[in-house]
C-alpha positions in Angstrom: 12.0 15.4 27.2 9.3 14.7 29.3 9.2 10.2 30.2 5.9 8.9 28.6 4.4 6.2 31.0 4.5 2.6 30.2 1.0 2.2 29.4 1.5 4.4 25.8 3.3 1.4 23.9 3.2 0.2 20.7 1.7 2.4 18.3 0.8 5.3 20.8 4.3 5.5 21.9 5.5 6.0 18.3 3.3 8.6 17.0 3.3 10.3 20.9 7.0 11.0 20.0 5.8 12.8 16.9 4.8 15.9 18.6 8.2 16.2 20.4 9.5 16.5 16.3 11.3 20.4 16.3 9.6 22.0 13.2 11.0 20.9 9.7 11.9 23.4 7.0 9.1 22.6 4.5 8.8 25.4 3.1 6.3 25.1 0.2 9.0 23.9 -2.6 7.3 20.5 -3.2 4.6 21.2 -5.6 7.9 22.7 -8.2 10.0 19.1 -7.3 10.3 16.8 -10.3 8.3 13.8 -10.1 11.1 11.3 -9.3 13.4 13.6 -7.2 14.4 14.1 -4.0 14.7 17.6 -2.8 18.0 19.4 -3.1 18.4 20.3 0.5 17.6 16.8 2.6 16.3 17.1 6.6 19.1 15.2 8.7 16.9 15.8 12.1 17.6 13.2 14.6 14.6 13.2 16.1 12.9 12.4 13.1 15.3 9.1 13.1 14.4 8.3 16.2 11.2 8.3 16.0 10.8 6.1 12.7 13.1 3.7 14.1 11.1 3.5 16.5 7.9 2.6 15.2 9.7 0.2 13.2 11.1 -1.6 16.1 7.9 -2.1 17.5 6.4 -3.4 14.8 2.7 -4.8 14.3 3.4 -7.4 17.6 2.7 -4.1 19.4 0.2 -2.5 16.8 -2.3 -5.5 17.5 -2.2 -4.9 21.2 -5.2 -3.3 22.9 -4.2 0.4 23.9 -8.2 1.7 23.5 -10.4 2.3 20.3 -8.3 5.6 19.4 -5.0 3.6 18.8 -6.0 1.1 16.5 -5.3 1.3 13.1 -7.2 0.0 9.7 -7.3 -2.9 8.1 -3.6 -3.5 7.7 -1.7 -6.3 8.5 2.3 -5.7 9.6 3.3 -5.5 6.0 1.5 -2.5 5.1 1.9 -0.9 8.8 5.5 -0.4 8.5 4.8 0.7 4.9 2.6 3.5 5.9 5.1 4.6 8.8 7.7 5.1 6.4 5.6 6.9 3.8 4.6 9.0 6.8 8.7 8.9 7.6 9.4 10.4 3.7 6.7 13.3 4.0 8.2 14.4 7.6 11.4 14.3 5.5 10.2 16.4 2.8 10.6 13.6 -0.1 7.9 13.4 -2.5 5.2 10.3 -2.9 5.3 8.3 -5.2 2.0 8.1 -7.5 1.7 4.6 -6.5 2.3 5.2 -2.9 -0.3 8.1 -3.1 -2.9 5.5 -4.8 -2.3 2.7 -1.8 -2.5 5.4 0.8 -6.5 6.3 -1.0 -7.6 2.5 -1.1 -6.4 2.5 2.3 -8.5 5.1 3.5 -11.4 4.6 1.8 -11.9 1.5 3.8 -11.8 4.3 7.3 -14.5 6.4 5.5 -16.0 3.2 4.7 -16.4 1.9 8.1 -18.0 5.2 9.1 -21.6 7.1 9.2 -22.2 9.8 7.1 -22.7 11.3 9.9 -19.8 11.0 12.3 -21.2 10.0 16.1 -18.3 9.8 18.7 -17.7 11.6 22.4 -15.2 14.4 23.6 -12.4 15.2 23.8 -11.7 16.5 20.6 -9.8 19.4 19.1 -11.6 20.4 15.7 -10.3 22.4 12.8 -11.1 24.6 9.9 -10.2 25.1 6.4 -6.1 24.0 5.7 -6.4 24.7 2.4 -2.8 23.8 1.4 -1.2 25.2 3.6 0.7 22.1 5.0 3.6 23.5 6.6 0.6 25.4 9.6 -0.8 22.0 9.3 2.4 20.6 10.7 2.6 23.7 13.1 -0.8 23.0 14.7 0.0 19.6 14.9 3.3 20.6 17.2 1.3 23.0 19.1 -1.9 21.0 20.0 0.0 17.3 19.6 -0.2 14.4 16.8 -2.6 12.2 16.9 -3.0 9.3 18.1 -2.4 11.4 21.8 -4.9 13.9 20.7 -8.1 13.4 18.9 -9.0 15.5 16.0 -12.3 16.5 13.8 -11.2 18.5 10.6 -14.1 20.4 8.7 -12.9 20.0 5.2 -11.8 22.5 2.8 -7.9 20.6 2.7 -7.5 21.1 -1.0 -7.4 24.1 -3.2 -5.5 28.1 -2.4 -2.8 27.1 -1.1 0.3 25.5 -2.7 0.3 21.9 -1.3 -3.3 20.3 -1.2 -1.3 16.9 -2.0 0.4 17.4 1.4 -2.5 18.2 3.5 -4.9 15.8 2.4 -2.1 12.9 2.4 -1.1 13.7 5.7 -4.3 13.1 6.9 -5.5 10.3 5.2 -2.2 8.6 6.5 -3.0 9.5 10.1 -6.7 8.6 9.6 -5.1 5.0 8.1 -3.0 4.7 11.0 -5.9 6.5 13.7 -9.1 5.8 12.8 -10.2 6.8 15.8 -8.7 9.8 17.1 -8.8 11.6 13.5 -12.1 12.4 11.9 -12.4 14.0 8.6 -15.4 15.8 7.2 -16.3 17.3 3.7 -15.9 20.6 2.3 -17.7 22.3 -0.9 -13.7 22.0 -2.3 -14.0 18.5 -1.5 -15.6 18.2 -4.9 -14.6 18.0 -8.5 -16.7 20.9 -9.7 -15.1 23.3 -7.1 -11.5 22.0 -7.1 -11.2 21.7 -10.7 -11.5 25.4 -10.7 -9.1 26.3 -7.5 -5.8 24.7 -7.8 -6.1 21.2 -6.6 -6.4 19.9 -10.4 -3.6 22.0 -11.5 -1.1 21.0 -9.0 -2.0 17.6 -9.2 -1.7 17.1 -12.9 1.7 18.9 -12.9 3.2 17.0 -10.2 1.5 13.3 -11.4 -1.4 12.6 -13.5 -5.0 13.5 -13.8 -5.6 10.0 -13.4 -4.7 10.6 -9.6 -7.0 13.9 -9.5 -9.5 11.7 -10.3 -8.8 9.1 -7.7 -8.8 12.2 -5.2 -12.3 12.8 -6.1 -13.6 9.2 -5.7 -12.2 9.6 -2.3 -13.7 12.2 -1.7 -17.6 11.1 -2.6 -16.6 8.9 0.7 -16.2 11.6 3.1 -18.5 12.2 5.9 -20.7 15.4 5.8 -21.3 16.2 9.6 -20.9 15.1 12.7 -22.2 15.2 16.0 -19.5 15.0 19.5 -21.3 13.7 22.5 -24.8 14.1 21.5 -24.7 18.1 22.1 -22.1 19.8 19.1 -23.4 19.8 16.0 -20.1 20.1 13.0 -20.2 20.7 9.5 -18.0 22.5 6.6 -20.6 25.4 5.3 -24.0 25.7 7.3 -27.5 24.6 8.5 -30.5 23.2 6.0 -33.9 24.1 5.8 -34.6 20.5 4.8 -32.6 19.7 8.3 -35.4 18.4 10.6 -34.1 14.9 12.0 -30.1 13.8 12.1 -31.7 10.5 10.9 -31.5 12.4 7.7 -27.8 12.8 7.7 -27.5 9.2 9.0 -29.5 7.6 5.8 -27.3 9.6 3.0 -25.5 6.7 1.0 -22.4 7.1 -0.3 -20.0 7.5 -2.4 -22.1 10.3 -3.3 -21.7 13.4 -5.2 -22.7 17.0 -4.2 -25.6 18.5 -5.5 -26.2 22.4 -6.5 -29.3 22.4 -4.1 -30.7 20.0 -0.7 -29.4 18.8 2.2 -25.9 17.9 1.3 -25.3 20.9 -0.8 -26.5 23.1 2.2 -24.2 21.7 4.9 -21.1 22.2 2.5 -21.9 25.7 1.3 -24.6 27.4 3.8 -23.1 30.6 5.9 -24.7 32.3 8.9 -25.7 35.7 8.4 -26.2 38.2 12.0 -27.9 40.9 9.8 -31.4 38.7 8.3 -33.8 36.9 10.1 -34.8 33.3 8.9 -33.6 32.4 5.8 -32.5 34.2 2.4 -30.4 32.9 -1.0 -26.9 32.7 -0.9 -24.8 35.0 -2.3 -22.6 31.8 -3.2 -25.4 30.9 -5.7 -25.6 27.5 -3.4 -26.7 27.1 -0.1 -28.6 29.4 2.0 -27.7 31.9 4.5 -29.3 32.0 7.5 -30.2 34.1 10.6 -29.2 33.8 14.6 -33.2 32.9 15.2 -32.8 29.9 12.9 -29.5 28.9 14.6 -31.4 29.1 18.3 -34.5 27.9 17.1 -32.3 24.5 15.7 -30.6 24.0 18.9 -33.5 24.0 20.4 -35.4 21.7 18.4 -32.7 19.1 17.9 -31.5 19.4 21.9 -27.4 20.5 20.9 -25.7 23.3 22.5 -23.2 24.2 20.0 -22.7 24.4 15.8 -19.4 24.5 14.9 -18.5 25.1 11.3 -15.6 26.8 9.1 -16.0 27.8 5.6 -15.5 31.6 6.2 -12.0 33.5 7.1 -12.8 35.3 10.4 -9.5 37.4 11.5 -9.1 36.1 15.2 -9.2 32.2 13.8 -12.5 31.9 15.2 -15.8 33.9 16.0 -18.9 33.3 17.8 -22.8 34.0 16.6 -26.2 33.7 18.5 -25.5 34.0 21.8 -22.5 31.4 21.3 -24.2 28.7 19.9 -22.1 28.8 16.8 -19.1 29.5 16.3 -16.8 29.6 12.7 -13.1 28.4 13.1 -11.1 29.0 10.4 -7.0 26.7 10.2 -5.3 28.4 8.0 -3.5 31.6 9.4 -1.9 34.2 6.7 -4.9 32.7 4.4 -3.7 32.6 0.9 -0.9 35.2 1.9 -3.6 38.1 1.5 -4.8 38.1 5.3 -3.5 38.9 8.2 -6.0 36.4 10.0 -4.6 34.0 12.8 -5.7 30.3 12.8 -8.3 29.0 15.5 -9.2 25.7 16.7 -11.6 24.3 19.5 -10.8 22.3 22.1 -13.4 20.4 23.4 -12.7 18.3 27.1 -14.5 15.7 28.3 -17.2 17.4 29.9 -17.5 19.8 26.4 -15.7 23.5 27.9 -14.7 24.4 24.9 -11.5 26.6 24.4 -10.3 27.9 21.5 -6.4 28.0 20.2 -4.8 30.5 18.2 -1.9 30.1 15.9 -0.1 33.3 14.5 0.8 33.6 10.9 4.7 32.4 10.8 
């Protein structure tokens, strides 16, 4: 095991052991597990001992220490930090949430979304992600690949819920790793980020047969807090679906209020649902029936105008993970390999470094 320095205490140290985790057999049988019970087969890793006792050795006399604005977590006192390690502790585990512990983990992170822009501002580094989907256990994978946060910094694009067969996974995960890294995990909105989409594509099914529709809709207050886009060092421009034609300042993004809903037409409903198109010029009606799709003279003609070099966006399976349009000013990445088990497709993400080279990753379908 490679030594980690004495500067990554507290906190860091913890969670920078997470990535040293071997990969868990989680193999999509929690959305069948009875409400109360544990699953039949238990995980008696180690490693995964070690590291919780760990982070509950340290405890919040560490947390409150200064390691940098990525490491610090929100808005909870000791009590609730060693609460959210061990619910963090029981999913690595494979042993269902509570209701109640899923309910505390959405106040929680309502306050991070909270404390936020509608538009996300922050700078590189920053590895950033497409649709999940449900697909939890190549969540996990990408996570041992790439590292867990708080040592790596993440931007997801939305699109956690819905397809696949554990949404609740996903979208848990990350909300307790935004809870407990504010700052080195940024999540934005997808079009399935919304009640009228995710009613319809699994996420309210799986929840009401596993808790309550009373927790679905708790899920979708959450999500009215969500970001919408975000902009990395001034030059890379991220959203779920696509560019607006109501799009002329970000000051536009910046001034959206929320908890807000998603309209069928306008800004917001454009960068959740938009697609570029290489075949048109300018812009024509989506397919979709929301959103627009849009040409590579109105992706150049954007950068351009609003001075960014790159759009990054998911919302599209593209085979290779990942795939480039206008002259590489935008690019789709797509995180969820084996999509729906009816492609092929591998998963992509972008790494971004400090002076924004971008490189993309590729995970193969397990």
């Amino acid at each position: 095991m490679q030594r980690i320095g004495h500067e990554a205490t507290g906190v860091r140290l913890a969670l920078a052991l997470l990535g040293r985790i071997p990969r868990l057999p989680l193999d999509a049988k929690l959305g069948v597990l009875p409400r109360s019970e544990e699953p039949a087969t238990k995980v008696n890793d180690r490693s995964v001992e070690l590291v919780f006792a760990a982070l509950q050795a340290i405890g919040a006399s560490a947390q409150f220490q200064d390691h940098g604005e990525w490491h610090q977590p929100v808005r909870i006192n000791e009590k609730e930090w060693r609460q959210f390690c061990y619910l963090m502790k029981k999913m690595l585990c494979n042993i269902q949430l509570s209701e109640e512990e899923i309910s505390l983990i959405l106040e929680k992170a309502q306050l991070a979304f909270q404390d936020e822009g509608t538009l996300l501002e922050f700078d590189a580094p920053v590895s950033i992600c497409g649709d999940i989907h449900g697909q939890y256990n190549d969540l996990l994978r990408l996570f041992g690949a790439l590292g867990w946060p708080p040592e790596k910094r993440y931007l997801f694009l939305g699109d956690y819920v819905d397809r696949g067969d554990n949404s609740i996974e996903v979208i848990s995960m990350l909300l307790l790793l935004k809870i407990l890294n504010p700052h080195a995990v940024y999540l934005l909105r997808g079009n399935h980020e919304t009640l009228a989409v995710n009613s319809v594509y699994g996420f309210l099914e799986e929840v009401r047969h596993r808790y309550s529709r009373d927790l679905y809709i708790k899920f979708n207050h959450l999500f009215n807090f969500l970001p919408v886009a975000g902009l990395i060092s001034g030059k890379i421009f991220c959203m779920h679906g696509g560019l607006s034609k109501d799009l002329e300042t970000f000051d536009q993004i910046r001034s959206i209020e929320r908890p807000v809903e998603i309209p069928l037409q306008g800004l917001l409903a454009d960068l959740l649902w938009s697609d570029p198109d290489r075949n048109i010029n300018g812009w024509e009606i989506s397919s979709r029936n929301v959103g627009y799709v849009f040409g590579e003279d109105v992706i150049l003609e954007f950068c351009e105008k609003m001075r960014i070099d790159l759009i990054v966006r998911a919302h599209q399976v593209v085979d290779p993970g990942y795939e480039f349009f206008a002259d590489a000013h935008l690019v789709t990445i797509f995180s969820a390999p084996n999509y729906c088990r009816q492609f092929s497709n591998l998963a992509g993400v972008l790494q971004v470094d400090g002076n924004l080279c971008c490189k993309i990753f590729q995970l193969k379908p397990k």
